[in-house]
Biopython code that builds the backbone (N, CA, C, O; Angstrom):
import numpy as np
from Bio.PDB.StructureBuilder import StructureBuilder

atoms = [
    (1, "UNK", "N", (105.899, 59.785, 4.929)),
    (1, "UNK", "CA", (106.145, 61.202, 4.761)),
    (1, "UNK", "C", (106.947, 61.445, 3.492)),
    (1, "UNK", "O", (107.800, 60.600, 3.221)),
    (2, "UNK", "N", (106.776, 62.576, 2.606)),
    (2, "UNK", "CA", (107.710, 62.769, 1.443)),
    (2, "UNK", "C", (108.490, 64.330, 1.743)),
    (2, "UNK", "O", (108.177, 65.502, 1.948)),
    (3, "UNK", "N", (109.382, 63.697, 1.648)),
    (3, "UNK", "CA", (110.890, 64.629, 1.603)),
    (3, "UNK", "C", (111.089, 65.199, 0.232)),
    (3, "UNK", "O", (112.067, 64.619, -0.241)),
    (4, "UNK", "N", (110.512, 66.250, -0.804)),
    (4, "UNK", "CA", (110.413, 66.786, -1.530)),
    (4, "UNK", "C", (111.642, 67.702, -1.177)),
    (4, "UNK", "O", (112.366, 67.711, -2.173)),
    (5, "UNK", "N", (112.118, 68.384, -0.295)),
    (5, "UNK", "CA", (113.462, 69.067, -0.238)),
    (5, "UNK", "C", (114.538, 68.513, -0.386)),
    (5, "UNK", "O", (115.585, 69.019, -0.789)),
    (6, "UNK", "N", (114.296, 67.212, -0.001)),
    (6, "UNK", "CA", (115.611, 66.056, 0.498)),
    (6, "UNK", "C", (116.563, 66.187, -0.836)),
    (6, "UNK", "O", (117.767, 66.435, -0.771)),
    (7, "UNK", "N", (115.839, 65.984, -2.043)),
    (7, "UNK", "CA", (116.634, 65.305, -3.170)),
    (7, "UNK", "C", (117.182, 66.378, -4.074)),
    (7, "UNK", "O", (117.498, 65.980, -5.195)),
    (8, "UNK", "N", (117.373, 67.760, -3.798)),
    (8, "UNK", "CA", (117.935, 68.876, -3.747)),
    (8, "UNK", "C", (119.453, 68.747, -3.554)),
    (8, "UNK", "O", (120.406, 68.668, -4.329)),
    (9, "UNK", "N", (119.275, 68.758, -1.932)),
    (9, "UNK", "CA", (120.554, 68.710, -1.085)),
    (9, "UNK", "C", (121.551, 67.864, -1.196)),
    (9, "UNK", "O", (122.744, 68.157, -1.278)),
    (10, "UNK", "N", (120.921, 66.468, -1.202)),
    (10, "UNK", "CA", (121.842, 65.378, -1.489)),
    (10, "UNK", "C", (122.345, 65.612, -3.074)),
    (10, "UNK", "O", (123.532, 65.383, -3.308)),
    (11, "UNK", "N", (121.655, 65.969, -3.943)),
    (11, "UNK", "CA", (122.344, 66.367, -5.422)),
    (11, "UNK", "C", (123.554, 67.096, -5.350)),
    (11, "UNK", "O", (124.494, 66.781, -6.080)),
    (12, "UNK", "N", (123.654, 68.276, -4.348)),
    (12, "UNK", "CA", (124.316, 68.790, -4.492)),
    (12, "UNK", "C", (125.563, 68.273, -3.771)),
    (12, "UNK", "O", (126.731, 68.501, -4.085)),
    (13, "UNK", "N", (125.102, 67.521, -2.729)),
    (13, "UNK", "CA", (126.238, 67.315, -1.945)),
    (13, "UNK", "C", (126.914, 65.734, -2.639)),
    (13, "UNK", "O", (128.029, 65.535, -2.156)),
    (14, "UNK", "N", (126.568, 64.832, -3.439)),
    (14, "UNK", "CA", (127.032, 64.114, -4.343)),
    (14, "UNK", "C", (127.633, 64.898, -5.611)),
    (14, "UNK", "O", (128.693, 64.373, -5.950)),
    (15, "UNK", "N", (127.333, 65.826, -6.293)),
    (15, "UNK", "CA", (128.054, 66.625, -6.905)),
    (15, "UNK", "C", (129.226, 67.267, -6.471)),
    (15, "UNK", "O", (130.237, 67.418, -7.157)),
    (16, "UNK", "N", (129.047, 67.679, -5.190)),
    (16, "UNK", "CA", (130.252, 67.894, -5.257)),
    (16, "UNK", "C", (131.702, 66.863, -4.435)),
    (16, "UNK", "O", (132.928, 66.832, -4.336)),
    (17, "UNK", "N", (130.698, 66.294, -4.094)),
    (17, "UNK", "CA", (132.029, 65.037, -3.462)),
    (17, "UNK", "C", (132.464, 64.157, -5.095)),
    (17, "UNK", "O", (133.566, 63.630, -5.249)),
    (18, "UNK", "N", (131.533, 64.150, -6.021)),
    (18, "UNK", "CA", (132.352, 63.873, -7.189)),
    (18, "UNK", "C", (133.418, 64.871, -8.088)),
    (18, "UNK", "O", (134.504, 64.680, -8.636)),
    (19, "UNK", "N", (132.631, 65.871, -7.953)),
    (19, "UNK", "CA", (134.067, 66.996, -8.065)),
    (19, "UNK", "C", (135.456, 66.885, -7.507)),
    (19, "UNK", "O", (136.557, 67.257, -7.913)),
    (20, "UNK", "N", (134.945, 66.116, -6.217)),
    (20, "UNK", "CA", (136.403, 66.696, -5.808)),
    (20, "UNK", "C", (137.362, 65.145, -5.572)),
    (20, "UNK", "O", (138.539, 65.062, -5.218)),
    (21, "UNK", "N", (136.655, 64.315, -5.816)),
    (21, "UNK", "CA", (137.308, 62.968, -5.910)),
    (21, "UNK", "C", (137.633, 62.800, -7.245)),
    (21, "UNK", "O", (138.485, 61.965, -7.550)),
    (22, "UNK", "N", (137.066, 63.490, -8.109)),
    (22, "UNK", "CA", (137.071, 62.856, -9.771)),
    (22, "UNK", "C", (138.565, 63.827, -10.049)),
    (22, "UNK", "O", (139.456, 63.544, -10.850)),
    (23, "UNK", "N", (138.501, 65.241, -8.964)),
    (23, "UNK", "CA", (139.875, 66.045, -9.485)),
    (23, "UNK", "C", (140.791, 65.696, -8.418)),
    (23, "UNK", "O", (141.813, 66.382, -8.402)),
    (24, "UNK", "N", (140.686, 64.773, -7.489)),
    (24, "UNK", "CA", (141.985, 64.207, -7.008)),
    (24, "UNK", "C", (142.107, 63.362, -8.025)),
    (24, "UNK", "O", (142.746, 63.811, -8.976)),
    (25, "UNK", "N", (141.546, 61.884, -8.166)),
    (25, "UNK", "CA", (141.556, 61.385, -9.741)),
    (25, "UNK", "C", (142.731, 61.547, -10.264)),
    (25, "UNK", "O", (143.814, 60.962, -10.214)),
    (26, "UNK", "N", (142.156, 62.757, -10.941)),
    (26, "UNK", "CA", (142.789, 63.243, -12.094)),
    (26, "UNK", "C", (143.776, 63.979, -11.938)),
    (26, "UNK", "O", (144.185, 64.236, -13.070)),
    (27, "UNK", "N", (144.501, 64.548, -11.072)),
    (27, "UNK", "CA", (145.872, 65.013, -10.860)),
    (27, "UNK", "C", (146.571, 63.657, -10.088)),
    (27, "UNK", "O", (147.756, 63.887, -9.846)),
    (28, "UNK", "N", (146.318, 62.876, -9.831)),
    (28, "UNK", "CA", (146.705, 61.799, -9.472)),
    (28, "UNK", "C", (147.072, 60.730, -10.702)),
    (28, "UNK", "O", (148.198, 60.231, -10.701)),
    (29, "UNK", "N", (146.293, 60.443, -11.560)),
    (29, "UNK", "CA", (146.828, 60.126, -12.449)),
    (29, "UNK", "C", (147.589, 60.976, -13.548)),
    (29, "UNK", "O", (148.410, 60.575, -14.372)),
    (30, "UNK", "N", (147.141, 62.149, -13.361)),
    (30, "UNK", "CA", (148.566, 63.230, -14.458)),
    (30, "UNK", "C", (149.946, 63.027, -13.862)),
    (30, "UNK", "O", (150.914, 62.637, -14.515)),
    (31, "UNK", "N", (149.959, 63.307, -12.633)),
    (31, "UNK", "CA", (151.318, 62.550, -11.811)),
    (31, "UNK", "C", (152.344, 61.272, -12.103)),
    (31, "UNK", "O", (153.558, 61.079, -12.163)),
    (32, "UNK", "N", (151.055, 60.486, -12.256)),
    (32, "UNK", "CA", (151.727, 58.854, -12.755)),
    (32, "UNK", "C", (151.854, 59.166, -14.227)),
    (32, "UNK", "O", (152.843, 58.908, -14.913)),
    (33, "UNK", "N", (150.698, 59.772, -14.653)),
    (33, "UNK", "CA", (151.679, 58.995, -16.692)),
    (33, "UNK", "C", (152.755, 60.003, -16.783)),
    (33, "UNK", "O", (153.625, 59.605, -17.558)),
    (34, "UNK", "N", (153.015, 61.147, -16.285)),
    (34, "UNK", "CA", (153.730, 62.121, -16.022)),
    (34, "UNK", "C", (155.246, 61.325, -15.852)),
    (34, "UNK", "O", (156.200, 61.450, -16.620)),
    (35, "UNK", "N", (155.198, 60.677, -14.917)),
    (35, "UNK", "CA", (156.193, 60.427, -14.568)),
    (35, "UNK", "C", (156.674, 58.830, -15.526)),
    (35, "UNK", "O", (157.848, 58.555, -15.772)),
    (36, "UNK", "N", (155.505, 57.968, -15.938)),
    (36, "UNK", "CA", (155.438, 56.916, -16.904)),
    (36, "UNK", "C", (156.167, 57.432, -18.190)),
    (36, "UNK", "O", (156.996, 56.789, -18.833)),
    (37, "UNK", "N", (155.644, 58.920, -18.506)),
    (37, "UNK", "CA", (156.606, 59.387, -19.433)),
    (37, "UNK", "C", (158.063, 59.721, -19.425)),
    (37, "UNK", "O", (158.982, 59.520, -20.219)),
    (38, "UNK", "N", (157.963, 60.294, -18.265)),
    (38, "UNK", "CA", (159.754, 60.241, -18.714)),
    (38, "UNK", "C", (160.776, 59.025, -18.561)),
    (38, "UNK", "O", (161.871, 58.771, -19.065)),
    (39, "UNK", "N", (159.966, 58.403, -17.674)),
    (39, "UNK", "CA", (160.840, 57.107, -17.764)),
    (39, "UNK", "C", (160.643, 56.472, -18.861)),
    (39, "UNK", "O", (161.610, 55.721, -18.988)),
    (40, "UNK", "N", (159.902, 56.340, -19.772)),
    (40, "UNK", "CA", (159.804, 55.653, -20.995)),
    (40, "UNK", "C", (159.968, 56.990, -22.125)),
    (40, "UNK", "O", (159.333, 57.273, -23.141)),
    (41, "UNK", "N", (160.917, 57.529, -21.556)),
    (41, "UNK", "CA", (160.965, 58.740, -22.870)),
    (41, "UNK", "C", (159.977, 59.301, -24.045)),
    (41, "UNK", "O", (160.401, 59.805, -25.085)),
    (42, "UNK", "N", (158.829, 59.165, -23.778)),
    (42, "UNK", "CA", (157.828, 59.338, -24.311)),
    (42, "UNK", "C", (156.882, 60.779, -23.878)),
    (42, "UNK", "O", (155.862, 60.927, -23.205)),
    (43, "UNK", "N", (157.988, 61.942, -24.803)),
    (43, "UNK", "CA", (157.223, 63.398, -24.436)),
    (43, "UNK", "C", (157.860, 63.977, -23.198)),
    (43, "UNK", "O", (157.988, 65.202, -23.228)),
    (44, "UNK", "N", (158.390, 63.209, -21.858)),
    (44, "UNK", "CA", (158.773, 63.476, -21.022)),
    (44, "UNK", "C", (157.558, 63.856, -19.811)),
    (44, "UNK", "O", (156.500, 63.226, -19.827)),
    (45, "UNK", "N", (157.747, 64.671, -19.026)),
    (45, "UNK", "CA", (156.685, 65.314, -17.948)),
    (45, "UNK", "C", (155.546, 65.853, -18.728)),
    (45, "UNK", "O", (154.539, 66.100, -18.064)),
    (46, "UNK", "N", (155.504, 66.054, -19.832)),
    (46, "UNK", "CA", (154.652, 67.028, -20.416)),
    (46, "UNK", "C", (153.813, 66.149, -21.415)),
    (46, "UNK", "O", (153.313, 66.766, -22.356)),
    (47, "UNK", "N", (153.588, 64.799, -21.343)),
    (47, "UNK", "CA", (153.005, 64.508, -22.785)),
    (47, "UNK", "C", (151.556, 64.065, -22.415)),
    (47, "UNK", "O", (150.794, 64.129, -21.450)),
    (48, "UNK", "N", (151.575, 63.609, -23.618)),
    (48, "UNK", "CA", (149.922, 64.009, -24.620)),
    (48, "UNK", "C", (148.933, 63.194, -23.490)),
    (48, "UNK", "O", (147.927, 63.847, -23.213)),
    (49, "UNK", "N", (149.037, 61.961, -22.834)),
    (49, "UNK", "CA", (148.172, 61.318, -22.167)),
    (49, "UNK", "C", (148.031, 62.150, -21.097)),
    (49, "UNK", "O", (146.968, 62.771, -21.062)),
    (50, "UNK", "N", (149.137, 62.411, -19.847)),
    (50, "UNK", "CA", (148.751, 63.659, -18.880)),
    (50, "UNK", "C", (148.472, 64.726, -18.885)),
    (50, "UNK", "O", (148.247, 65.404, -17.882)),
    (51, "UNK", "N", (148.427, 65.106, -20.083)),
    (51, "UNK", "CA", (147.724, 66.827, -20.696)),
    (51, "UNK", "C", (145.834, 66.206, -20.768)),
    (51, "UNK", "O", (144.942, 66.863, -20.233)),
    (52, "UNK", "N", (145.641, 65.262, -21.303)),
    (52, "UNK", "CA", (144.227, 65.140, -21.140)),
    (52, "UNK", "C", (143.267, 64.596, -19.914)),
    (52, "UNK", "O", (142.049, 64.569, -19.737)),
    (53, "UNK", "N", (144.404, 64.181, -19.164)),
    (53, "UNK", "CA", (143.822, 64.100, -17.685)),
    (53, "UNK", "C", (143.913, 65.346, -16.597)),
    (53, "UNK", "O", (143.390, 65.625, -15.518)),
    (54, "UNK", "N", (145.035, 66.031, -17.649)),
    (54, "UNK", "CA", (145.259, 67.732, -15.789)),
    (54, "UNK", "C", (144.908, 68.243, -16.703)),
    (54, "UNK", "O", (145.720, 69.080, -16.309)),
    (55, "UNK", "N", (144.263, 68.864, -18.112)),
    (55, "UNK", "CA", (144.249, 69.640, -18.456)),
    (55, "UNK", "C", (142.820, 70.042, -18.033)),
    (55, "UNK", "O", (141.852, 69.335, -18.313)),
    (56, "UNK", "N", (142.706, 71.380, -17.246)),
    (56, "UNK", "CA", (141.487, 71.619, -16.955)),
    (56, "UNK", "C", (141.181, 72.996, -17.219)),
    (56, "UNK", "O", (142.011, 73.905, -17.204)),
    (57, "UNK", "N", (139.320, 73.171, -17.587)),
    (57, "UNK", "CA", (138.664, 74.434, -18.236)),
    (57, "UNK", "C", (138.251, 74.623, -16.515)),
    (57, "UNK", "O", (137.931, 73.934, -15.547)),
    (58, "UNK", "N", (138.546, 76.306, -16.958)),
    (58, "UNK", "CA", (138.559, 77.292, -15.794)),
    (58, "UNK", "C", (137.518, 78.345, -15.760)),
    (58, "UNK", "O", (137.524, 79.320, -16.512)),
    (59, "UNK", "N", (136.590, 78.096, -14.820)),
    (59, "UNK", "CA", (135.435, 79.166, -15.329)),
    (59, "UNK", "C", (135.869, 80.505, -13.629)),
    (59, "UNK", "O", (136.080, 79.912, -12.571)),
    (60, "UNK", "N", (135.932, 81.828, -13.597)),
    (60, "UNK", "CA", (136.107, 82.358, -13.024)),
    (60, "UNK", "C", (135.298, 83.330, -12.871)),
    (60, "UNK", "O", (134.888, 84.044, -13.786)),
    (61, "UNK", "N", (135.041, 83.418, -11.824)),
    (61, "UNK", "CA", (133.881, 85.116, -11.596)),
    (61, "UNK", "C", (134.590, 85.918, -10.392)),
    (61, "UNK", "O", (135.677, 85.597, -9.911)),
    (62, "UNK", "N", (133.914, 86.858, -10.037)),
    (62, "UNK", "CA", (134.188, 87.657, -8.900)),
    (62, "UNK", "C", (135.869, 88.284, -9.006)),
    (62, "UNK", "O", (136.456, 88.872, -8.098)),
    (63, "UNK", "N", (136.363, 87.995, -10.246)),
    (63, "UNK", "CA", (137.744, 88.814, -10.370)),
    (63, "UNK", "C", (138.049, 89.930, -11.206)),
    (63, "UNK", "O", (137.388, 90.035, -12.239)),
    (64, "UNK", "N", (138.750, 90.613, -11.006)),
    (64, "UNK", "CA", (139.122, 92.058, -11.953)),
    (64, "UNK", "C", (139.617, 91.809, -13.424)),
    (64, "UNK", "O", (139.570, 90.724, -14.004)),
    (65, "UNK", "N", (140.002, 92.756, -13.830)),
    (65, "UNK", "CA", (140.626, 91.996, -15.349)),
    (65, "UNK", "C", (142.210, 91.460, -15.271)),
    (65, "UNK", "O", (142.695, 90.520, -15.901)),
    (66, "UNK", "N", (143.021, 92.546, -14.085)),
    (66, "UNK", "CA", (143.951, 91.626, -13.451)),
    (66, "UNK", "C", (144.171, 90.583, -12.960)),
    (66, "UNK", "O", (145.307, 90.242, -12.630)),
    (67, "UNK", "N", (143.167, 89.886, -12.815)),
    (67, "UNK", "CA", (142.999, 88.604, -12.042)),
    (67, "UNK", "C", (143.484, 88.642, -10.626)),
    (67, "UNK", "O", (144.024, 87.681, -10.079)),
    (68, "UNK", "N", (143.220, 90.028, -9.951)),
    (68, "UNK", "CA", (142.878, 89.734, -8.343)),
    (68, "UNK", "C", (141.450, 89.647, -7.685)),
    (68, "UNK", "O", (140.572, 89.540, -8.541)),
    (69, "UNK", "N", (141.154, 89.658, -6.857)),
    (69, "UNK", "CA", (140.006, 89.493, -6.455)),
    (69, "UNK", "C", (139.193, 90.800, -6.312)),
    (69, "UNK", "O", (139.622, 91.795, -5.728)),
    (70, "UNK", "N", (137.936, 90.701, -6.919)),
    (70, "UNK", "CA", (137.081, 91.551, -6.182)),
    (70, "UNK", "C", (137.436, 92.203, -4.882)),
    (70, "UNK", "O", (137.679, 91.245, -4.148)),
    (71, "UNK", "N", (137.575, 93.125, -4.300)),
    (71, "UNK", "CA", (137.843, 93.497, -3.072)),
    (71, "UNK", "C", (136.468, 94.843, -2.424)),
    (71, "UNK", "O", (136.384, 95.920, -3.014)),
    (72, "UNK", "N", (135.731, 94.589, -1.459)),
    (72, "UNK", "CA", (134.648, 95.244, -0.686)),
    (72, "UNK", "C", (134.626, 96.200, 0.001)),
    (72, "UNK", "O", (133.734, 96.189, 0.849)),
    (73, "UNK", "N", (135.233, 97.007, -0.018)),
    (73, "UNK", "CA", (135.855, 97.579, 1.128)),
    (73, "UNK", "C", (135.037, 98.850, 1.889)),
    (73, "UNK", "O", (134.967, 99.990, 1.428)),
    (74, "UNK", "N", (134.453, 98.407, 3.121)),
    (74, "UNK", "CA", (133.628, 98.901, 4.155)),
    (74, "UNK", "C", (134.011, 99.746, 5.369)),
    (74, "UNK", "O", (133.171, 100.160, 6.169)),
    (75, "UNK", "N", (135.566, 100.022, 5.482)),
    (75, "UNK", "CA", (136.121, 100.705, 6.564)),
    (75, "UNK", "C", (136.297, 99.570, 7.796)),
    (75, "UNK", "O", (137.439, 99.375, 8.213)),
    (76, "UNK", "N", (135.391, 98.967, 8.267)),
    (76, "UNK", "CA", (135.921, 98.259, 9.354)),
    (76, "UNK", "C", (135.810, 96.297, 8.930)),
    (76, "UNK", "O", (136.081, 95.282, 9.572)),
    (77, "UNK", "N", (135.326, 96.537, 7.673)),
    (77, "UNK", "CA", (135.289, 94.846, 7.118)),
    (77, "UNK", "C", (135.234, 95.028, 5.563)),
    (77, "UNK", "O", (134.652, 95.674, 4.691)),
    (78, "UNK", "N", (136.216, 94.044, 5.749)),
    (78, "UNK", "CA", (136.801, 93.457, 3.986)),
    (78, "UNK", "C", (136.775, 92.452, 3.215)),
    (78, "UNK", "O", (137.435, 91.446, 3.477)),
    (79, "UNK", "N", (135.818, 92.572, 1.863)),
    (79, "UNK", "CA", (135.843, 91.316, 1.699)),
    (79, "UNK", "C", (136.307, 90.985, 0.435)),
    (79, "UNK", "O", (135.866, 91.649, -0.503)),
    (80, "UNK", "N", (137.197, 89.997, 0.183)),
    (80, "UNK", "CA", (137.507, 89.452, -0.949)),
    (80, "UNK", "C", (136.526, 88.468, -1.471)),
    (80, "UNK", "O", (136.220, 87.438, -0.870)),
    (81, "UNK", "N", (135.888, 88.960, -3.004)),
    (81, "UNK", "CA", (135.046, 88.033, -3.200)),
    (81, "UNK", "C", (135.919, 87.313, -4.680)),
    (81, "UNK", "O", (136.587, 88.041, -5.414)),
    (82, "UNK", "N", (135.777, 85.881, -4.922)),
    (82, "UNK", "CA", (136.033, 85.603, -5.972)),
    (82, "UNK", "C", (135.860, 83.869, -5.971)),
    (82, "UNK", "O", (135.770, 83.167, -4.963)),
    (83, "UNK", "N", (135.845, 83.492, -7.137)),
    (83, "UNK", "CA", (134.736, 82.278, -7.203)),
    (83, "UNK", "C", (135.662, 80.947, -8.418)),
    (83, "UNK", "O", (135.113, 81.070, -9.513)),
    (84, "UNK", "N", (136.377, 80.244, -8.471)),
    (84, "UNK", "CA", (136.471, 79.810, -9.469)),
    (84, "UNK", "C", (136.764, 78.119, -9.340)),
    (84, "UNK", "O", (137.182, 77.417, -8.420)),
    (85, "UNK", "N", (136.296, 77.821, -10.833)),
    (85, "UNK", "CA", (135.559, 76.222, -10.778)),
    (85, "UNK", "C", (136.737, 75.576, -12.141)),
    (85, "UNK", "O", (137.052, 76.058, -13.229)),
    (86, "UNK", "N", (137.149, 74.259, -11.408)),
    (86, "UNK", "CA", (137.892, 73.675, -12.265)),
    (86, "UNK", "C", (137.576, 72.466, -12.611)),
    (86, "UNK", "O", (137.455, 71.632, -11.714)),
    (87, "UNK", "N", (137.387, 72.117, -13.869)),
    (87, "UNK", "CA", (136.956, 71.192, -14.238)),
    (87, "UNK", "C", (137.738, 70.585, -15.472)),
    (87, "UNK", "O", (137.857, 71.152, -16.558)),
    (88, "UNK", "N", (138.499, 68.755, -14.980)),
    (88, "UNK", "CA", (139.088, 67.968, -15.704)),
    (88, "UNK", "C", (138.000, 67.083, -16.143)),
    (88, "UNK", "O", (136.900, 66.863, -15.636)),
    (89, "UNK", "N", (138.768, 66.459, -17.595)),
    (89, "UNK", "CA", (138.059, 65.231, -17.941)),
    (89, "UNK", "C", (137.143, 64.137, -16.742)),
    (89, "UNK", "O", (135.946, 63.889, -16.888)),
    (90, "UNK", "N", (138.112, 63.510, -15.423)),
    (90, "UNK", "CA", (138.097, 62.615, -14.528)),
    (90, "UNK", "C", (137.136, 63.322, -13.357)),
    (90, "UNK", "O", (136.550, 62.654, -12.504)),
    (91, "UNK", "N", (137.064, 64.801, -13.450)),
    (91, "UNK", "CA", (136.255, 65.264, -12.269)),
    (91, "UNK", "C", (134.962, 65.321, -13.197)),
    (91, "UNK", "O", (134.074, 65.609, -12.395)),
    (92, "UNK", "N", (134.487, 65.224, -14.216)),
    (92, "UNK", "CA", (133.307, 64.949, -14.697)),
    (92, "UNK", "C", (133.001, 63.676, -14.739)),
    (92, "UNK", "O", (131.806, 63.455, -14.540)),
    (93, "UNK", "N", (133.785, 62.596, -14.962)),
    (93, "UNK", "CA", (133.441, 61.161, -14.959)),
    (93, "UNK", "C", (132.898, 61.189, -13.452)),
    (93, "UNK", "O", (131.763, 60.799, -13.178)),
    (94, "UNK", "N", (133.890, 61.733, -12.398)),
    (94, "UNK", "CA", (133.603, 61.579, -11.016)),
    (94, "UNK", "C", (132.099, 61.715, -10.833)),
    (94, "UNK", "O", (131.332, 60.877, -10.360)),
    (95, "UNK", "N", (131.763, 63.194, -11.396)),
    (95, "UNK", "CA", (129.909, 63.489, -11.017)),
    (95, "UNK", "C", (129.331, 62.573, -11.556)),
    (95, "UNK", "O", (128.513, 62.015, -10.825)),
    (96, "UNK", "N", (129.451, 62.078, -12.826)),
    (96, "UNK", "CA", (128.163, 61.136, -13.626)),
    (96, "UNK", "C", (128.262, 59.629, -12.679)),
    (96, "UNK", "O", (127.279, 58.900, -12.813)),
    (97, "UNK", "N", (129.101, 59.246, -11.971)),
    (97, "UNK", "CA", (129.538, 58.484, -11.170)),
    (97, "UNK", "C", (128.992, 59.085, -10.172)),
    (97, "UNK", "O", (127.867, 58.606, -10.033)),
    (98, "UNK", "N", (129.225, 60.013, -9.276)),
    (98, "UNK", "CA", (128.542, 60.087, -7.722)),
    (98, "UNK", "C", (127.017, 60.254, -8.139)),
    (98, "UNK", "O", (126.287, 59.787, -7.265)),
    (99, "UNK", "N", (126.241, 60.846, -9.345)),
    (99, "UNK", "CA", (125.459, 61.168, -9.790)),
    (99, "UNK", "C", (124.348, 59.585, -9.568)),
    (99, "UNK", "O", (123.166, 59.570, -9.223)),
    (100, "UNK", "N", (125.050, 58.657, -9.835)),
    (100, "UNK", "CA", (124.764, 57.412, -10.407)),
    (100, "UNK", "C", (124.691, 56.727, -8.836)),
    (100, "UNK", "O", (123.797, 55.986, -8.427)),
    (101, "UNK", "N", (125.524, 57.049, -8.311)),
    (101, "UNK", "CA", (125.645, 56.126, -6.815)),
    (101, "UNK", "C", (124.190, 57.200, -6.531)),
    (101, "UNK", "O", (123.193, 56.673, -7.026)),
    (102, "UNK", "N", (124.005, 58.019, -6.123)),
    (102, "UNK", "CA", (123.027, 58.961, -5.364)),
    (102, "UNK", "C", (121.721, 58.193, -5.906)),
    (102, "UNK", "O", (120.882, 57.801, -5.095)),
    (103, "UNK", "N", (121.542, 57.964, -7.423)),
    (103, "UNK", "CA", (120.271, 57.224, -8.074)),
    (103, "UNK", "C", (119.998, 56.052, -6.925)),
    (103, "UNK", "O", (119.162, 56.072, -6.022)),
    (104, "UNK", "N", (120.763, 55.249, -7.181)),
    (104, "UNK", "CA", (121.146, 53.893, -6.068)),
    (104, "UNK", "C", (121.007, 53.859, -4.795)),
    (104, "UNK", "O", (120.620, 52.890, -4.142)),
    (105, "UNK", "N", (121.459, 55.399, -4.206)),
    (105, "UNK", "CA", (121.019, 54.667, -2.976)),
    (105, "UNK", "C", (120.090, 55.528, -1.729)),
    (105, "UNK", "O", (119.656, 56.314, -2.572)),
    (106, "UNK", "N", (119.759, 55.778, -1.074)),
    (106, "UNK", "CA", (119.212, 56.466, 0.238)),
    (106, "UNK", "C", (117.533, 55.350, -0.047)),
    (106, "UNK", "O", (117.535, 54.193, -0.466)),
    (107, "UNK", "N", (116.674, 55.922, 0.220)),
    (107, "UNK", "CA", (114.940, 55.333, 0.218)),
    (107, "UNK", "C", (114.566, 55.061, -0.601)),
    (107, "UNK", "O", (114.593, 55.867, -1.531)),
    (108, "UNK", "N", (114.011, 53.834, -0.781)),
    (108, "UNK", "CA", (113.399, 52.956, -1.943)),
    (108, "UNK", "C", (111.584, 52.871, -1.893)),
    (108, "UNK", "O", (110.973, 52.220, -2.740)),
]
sb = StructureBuilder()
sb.init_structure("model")
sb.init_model(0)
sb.init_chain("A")
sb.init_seg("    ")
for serial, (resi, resn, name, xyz) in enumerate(atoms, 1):
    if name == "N":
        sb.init_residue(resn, " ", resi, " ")
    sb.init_atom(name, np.array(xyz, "f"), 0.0, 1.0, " ", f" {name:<3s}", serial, name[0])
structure = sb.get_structure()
């Protein structure tokens, strides 16, 4: 039988388990050189190696120009809509990595 839907779903659902392992990752290691820095006086909490591991591009939708949320409002239901995606260096290594395991493995 061919599962033509199958390889959809699992994309997505390896995408995003690399998202979100690649951005534990990566605030996990901003933590350590973070802290590697100040003990070696080098920049302190703030330097140049843990800025390129937490530093992350922020794509946002569903918000006002205030940056609260969209809000729906129906009289007896309310909805806050708003949407936003963060993405570090290490949470992209993560996808090309879960990306790569998914190639590898399920039916041959």
């Amino acid at each position: 039988m061919s599962n033509k839907g199958n390889g959809v779903g699992r994309a997505v659902v390896f995408i995003m388990l690399g998202l979100i392992f690649g951005g534990i990752l990566g605030e996990s290691l901003g933590w350590l050189f973070g802290h590697i820095g100040t003990l070696m006086n080098a920049g302190g909490e703030d330097n140049v190696v843990r800025n390129f591991f937490v530093r992350a591009w922020e794509l946002k939708m569903g918000y006002l120009d205030d940056g609260s949320p969209l809000l729906i409002d129906l009289y007896m239901l309310k909805f806050n809509l708003g949407f936003t995606l963060r993405l570090n260096i290490v949470s992209i290594i993560g996808v090309v990595g879960a990306l790569y395991m998914m190639k590898w493995s399920g039916n041959r």
